[in-house]
C-alpha positions as CSV (number, residue, x, y, z in Angstrom):
1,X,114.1,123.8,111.5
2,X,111.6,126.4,111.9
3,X,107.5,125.1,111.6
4,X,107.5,127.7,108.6
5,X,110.2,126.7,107.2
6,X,108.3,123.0,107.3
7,X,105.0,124.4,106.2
8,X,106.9,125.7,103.2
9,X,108.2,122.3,102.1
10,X,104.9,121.0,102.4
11,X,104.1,123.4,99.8
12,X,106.9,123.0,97.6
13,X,106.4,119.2,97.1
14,X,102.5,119.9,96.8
15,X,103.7,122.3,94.0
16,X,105.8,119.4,92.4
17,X,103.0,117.4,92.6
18,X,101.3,119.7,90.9
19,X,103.8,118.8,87.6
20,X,104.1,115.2,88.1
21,X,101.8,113.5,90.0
22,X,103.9,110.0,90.9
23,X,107.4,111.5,91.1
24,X,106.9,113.6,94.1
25,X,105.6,110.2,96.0
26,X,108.2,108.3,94.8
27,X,111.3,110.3,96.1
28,X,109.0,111.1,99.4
29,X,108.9,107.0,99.7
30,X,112.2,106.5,99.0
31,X,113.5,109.4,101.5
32,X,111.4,107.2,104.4
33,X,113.0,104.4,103.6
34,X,116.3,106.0,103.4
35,X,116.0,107.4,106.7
36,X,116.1,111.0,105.8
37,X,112.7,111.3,106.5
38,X,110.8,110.2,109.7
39,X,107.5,108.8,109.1
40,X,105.3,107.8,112.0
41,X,101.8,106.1,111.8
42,X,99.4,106.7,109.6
43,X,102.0,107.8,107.1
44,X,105.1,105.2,108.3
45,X,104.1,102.3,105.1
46,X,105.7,104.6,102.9
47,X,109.3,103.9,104.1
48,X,108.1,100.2,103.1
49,X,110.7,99.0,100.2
50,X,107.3,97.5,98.4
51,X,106.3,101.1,98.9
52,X,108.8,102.8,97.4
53,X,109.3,100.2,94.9
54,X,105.8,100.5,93.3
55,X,106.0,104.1,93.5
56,X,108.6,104.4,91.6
57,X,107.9,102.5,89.0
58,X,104.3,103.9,88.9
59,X,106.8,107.4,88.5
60,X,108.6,106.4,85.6
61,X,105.7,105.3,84.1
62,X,104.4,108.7,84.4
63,X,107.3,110.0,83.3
64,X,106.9,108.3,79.7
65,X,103.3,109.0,79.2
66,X,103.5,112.2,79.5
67,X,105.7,112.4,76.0
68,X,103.0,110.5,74.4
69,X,100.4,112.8,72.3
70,X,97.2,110.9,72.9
71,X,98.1,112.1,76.5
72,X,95.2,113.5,78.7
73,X,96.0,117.6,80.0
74,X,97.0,117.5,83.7
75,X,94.0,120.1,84.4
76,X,91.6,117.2,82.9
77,X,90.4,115.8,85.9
78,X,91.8,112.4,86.3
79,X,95.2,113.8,86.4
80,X,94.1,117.0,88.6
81,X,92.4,114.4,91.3
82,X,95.5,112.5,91.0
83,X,97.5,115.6,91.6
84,X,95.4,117.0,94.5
85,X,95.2,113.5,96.6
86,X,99.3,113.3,96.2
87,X,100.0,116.8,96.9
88,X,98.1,116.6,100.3
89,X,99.7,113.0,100.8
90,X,103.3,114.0,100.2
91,X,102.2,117.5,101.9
92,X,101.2,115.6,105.2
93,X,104.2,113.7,105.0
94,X,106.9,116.5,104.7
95,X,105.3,118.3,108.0
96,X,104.6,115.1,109.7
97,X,108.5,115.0,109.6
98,X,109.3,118.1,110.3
99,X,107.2,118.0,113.4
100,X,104.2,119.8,112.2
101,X,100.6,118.7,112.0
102,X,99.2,116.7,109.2
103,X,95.8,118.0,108.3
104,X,97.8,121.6,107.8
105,X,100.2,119.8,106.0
106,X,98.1,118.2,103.6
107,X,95.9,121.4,103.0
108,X,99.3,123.0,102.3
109,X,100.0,120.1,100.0
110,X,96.6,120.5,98.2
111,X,97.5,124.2,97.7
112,X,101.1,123.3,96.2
113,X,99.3,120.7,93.8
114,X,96.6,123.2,92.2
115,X,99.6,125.8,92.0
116,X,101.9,123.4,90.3
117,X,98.9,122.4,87.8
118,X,97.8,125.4,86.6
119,X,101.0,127.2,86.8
120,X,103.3,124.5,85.4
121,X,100.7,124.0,82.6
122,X,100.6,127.6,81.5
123,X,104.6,127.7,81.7
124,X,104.9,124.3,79.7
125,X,102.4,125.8,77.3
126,X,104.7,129.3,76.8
127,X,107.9,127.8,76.7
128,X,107.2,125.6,73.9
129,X,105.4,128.2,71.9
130,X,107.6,130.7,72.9
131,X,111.0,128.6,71.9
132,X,109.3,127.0,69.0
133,X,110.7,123.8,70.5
134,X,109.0,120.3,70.6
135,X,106.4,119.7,73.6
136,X,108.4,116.7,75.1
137,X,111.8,118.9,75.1
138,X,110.1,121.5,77.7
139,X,108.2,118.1,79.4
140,X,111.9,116.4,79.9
141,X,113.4,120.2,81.7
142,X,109.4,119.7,83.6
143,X,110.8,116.2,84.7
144,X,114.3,117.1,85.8
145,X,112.7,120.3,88.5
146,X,110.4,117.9,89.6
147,X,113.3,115.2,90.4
148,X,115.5,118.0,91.8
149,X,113.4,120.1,93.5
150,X,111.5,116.9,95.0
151,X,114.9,115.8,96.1
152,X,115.8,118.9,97.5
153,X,112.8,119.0,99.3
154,X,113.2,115.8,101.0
155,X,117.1,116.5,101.8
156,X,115.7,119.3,104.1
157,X,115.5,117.1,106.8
């Protein structure tokens, strides 16, 4: 696998970040602890089963109150801080494992995240008015490319 090719992943999960902040983390934690991905220090706790046990279920949280209306924008900034911090995290991790430096990966990461929040949210924000269909009907097709393209991601290696 080509350090590009790498670099690139560390971008696309950044980018997934960028539409759901905790599922991104969730499948990187579980693809450590699977094996599929290898972690070394500082980034080898997320392999941990309480790891990827807590991340997930911080995911599917996520995944639920993002349907709700009283729901904050992504671009407010608790959810963009979130989004940036995971992005570089799950960014560091994918180049970490595919033998590339962390600090790049993590910038890359950062990069994917603010790409995936502003883009996903003006995409979310046209389908729905552009289908005339229900906000959590395009958030449910927003959850299903960020499972698959996060697992694709992570399948890579």
């Amino acid at each position: 696998m080509t350090g590009s090719y790498v670099l690139l992943l560390a971008f696309l999960i950044g980018l997934f970040n960028g539409l759901r902040s905790l599922t991104p983390p969730a499948v990187t934690a579980w693809a450590a602890h699977l094996g599929w991905l290898k972690l070394r220090s500082p980034l080898s706790w997320l392999g941990t089963t309480p790891a990827a046990v807590i991340f997930t279920v911080l995911a599917v949280v996520e995944l639920v109150s993002d349907k709700l209306p009283k729901t904050p924008s992504r671009t407010a900034p608790p959810g963009l801080i979130a989004r940036i911090v995971m992005g570089g995290f799950t960014g560091a991790c994918v180049a970490t494992a595919g033998g590339q430096g962390l600090p790049l990966g993590a910038i890359l990461g950062i990069a994917g995240a603010l790409a995936g929040t502003f883009g996903g949210y003006q995409v979310r924000t046209r389908l729905v008015k552009a289908l005339g269909t229900p906000d959590y009907v395009i958030a449910v097709l927003e959850d299903l490319v960020t499972i698959g393209g996060s697992l694709w991601v992570v399948s890579r290696f």
